[in-house]
C-alpha positions in Angstrom: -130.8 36.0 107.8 -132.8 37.4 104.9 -134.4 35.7 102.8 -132.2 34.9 99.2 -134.9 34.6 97.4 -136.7 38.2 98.3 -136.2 41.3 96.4 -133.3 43.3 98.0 -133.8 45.2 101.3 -131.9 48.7 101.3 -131.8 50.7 104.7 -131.7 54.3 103.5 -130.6 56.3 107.2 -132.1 59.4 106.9 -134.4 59.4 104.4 -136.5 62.0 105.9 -134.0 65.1 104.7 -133.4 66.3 101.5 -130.8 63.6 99.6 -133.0 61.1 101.4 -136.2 62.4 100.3 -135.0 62.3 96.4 -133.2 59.1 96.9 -136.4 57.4 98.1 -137.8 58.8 95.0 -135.4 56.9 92.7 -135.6 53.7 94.7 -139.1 53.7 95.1 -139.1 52.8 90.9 -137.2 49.5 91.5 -138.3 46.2 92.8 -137.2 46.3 96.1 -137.6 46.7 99.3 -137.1 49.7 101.3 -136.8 50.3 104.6 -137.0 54.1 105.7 -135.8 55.4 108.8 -135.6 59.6 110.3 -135.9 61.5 112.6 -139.3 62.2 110.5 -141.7 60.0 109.4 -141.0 60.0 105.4 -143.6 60.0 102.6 -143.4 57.8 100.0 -144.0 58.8 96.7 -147.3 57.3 94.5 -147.9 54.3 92.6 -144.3 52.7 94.1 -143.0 49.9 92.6 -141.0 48.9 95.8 -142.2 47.4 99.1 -141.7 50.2 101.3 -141.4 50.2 105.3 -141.0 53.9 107.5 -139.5 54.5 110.8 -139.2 57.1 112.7 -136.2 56.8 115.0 -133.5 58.6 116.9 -130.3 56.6 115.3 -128.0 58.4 118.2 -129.6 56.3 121.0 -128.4 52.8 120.1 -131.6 50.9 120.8 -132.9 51.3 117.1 -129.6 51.5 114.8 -129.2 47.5 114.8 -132.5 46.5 114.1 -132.6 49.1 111.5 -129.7 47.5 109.4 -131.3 43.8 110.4 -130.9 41.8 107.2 -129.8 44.6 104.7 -128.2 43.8 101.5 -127.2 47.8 101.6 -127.2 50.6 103.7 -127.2 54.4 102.2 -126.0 56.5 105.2 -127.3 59.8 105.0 -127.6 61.4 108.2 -125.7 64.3 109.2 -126.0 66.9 112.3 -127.7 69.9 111.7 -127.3 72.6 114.2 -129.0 75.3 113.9 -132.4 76.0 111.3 -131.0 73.7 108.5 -127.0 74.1 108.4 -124.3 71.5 108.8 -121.8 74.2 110.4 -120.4 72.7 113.0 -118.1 73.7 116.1 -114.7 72.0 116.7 -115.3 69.6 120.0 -118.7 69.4 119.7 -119.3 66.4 120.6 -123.2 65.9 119.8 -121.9 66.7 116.2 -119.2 64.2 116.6 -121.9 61.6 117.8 -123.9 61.7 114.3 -121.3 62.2 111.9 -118.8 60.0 113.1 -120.5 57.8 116.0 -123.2 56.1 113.6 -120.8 55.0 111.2 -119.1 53.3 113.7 -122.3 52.1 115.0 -123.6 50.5 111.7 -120.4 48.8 111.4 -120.2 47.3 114.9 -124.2 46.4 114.4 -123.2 44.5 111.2 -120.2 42.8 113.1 -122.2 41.8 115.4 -124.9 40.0 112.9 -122.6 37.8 111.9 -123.3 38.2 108.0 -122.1 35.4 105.5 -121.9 38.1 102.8 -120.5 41.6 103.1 -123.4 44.6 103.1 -122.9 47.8 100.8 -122.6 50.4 103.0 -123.2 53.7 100.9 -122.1 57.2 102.8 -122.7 60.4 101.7 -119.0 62.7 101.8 -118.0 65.4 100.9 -116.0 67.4 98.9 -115.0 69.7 101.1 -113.2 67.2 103.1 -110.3 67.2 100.9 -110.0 71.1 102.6 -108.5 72.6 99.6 -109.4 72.8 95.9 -106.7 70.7 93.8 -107.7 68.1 96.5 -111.3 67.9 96.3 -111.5 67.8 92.2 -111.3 64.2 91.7 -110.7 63.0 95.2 -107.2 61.6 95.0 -105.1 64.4 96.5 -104.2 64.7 100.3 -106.9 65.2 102.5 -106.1 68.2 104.7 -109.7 69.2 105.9 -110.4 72.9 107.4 -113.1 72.1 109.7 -115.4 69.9 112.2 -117.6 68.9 109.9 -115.0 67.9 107.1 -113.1 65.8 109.9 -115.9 64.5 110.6 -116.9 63.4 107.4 -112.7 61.8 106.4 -113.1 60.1 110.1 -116.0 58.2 109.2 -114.7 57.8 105.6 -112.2 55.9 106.6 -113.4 53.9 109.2 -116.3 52.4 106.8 -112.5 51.8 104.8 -110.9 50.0 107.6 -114.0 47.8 107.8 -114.1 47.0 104.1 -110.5 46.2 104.7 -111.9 43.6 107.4 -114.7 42.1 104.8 -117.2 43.1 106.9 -118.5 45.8 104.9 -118.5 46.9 101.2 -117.7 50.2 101.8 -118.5 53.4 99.4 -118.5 56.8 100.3 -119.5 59.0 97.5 -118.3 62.9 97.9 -120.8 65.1 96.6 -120.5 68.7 95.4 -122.8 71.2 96.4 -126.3 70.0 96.8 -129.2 71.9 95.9 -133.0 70.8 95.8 -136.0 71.8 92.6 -139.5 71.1 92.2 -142.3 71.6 94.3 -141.9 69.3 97.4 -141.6 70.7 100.7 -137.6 69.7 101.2 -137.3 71.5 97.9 -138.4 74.5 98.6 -136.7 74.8 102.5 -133.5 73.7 102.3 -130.1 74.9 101.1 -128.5 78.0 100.1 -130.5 78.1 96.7 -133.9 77.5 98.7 -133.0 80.1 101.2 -131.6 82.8 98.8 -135.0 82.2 96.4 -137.1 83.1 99.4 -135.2 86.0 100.2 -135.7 87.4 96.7 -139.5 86.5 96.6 -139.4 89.1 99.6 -137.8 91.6 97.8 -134.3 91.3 100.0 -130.7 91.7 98.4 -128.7 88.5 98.1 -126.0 88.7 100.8 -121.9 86.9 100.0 -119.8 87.3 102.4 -116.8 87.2 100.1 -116.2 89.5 96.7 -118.4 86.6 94.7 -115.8 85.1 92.9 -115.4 81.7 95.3 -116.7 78.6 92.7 -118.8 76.2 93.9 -120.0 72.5 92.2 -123.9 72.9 92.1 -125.1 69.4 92.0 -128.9 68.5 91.7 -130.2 66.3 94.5 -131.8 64.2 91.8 -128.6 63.4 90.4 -126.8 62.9 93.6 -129.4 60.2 94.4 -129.2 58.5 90.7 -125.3 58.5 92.1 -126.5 56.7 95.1 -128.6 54.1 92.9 -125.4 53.3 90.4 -122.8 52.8 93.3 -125.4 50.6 94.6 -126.0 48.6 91.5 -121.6 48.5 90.9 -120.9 47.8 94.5 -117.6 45.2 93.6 -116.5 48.0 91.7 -116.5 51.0 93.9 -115.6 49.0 97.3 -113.2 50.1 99.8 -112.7 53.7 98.1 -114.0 57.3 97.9 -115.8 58.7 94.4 -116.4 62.5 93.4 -119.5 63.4 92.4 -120.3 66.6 90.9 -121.0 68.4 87.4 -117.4 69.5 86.9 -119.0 73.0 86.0 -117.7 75.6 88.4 -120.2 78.6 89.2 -119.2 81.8 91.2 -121.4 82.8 94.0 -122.0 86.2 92.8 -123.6 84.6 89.2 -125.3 81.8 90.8 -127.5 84.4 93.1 -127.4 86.7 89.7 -129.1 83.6 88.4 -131.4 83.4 91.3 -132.8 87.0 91.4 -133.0 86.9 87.6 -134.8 83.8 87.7 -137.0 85.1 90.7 -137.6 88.3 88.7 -139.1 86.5 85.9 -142.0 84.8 87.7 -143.0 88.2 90.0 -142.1 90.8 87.0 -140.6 93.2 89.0 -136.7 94.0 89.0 -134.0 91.4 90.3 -133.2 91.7 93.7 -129.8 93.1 94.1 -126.6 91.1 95.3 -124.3 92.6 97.4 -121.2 91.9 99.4 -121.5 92.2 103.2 -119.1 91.1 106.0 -118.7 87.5 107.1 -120.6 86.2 110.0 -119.7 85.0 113.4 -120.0 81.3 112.3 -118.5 81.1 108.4 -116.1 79.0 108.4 -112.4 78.6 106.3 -114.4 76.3 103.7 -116.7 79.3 102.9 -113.5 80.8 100.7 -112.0 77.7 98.7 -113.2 76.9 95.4 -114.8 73.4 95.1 -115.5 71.9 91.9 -115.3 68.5 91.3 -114.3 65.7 88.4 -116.2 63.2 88.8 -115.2 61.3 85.2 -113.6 58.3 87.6 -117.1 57.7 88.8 -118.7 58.1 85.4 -116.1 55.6 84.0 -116.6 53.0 86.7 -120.4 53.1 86.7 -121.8 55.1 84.1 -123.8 57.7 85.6 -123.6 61.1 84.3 -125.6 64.3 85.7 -128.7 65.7 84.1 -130.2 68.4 85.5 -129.6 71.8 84.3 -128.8 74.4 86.8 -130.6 77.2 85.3 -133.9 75.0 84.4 -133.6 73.4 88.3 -134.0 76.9 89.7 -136.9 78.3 87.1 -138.6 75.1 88.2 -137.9 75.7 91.7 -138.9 79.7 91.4 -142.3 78.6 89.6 -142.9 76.3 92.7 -142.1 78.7 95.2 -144.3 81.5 93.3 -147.2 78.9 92.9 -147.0 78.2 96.9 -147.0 82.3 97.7 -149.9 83.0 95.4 -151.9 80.3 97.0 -151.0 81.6 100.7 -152.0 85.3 99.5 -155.1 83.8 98.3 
């Protein structure tokens, strides 16, 4: 067992992606200790105050899950399946996908079980609001769940099974359902991943913005940065948040059509040619019933129980973001 009398250990699964990345950030500040495990070796940030300890591990094989949650006072569960260059879209009956989303839950919980702790671990998991499946649902989490697709089932499966387990006492269960994440500054998961990342490229190249709808579908854009300072408050008010599901968003709902306005006005500032045009065009083969329900959250219950509020602007995230992704293009031109 650990230790009482060390500094916290917190497992952060998946810390090599994009939440986990700013998460490790914000823990990194604290007095703890941090284990890190991915499917990528992560990079800690300078002058860490925390006593940090990477892995590099495939979670889905079994052989490294248990002796990755060994001893943790909490465990922030992060990893998701990606199919495909950086999308969660996933296929109903695909099983691989079932196997991460919903398979390592159960895992951590049956390693946990199986350690035979005296006191209940925080288990933190990263939801969705889009498993609610429809937008009076998803707003402050306390409508009926009624979710459209694989990876929404996926995420209310393993929801409630880290609820069941907190039911048991062998867990302290959170799952925190987060709006739309998008990624700023300069660091590599920044400037790659997400619809904001992808769509900032594509106007750096000159390219129209592409919806596959008329533009007026709303979306929650929630910075990274404050989804992780989410991730640090439910970990410091576990007692309070146990056993239940928390919203976590800005409350401020933004069409598509103005947030890639904002994007190719934004872009057009830094390269001082015209803004990109955004244009309508047919749906593709893989969009999904989600891709047309409004989802904006209210996350005031959260803010209530544990006082965290989000910061980060939208429009100064993605001028911070556009001046990183022009810095990187004028170096490669160089």
């Amino acid at each position: 067992m650990a230790d009482s009398t060390a500094a916290p250990l917190i497992t952060v699964l998946g810390a090599s992606g994009m939440l986990g990345t700013a998460l490790t950030r914000e823990l990194a500040t604290q007095p703890v200790r941090l284990r890190l495990v991915g499917r990528r070796p992560s990079t800690p940030p300078p002058d860490c105050r925390a006593e940090i300890e990477v892995r590099e591990a495939d979670l889905t094989t079994g052989e490294h899950l248990a002796d990755a949650v060994a001893d943790a006072d909490s465990v922030v569960h992060l990893v998701a399946h990606i199919a495909g260059p950086g999308t969660w879209r996933v296929a109903d009956g695909d099983r691989v996908a079932e196997r991460v989303n919903v398979g390592l839950v159960h895992d951590v919980i049956e390693a946990i079980r199986a350690q035979r702790r005296s006191r209940p671990p925080v288990v933190a998991f990263a939801g969705s609001v889009s498993q609610a499946g429809h937008s009076a649902a998803s707003a402050d989490g306390t409508g009926p769940d009624l979710p459209l697709t694989g990876y929404d089932r996926h995420k209310l499966e393993a929801e409630q099974a880290l609820e069941s387990a907190t039911r048991e006492g062998l867990v302290r269960g959170i799952t925190l359902r987060l709006a739309t994440l998008f990624s700023q500054g300069s660091d590599p998961i920044a400037l790659d991943s997400g619809v904001v990342a992808v769509m900032m490229r594509r106007a750096f190249a000159g390219k129209p913005l592409t919806m596959w709808h008329d533009g007026t579908v709303k979306r929650d854009m929630l910075c990274v940065d404050d989804a992780a300072r989410a991730f640090v408050a439910a970990l410091e008010h576990p007692d309070r948040l146990a056993g239940e599901h928390w919203t976590i968003g800005t409350g401020q709902a933004t069409s598509i059509f103005d947030l890639f306005s904002t994007i190719a006005k934004v872009v057009s500032s830094h390269t001082k040619l015209p803004p990109v045009p955004v244009l309508s065009v047919p749906p593709a083969e893989h969009s999904l019933a989600t891709d047309l329900v409004d989802f904006v959250a209210t996350p005031a219950r959260f803010e209530q129980a544990c006082g965290w509020t989000p910061r980060e602007s939208l429009i100064g995230s993605l001028d911070r973001t556009a001046a990183a992704v022009a810095a990187e293009l004028g170096d490669s031109r160089r």
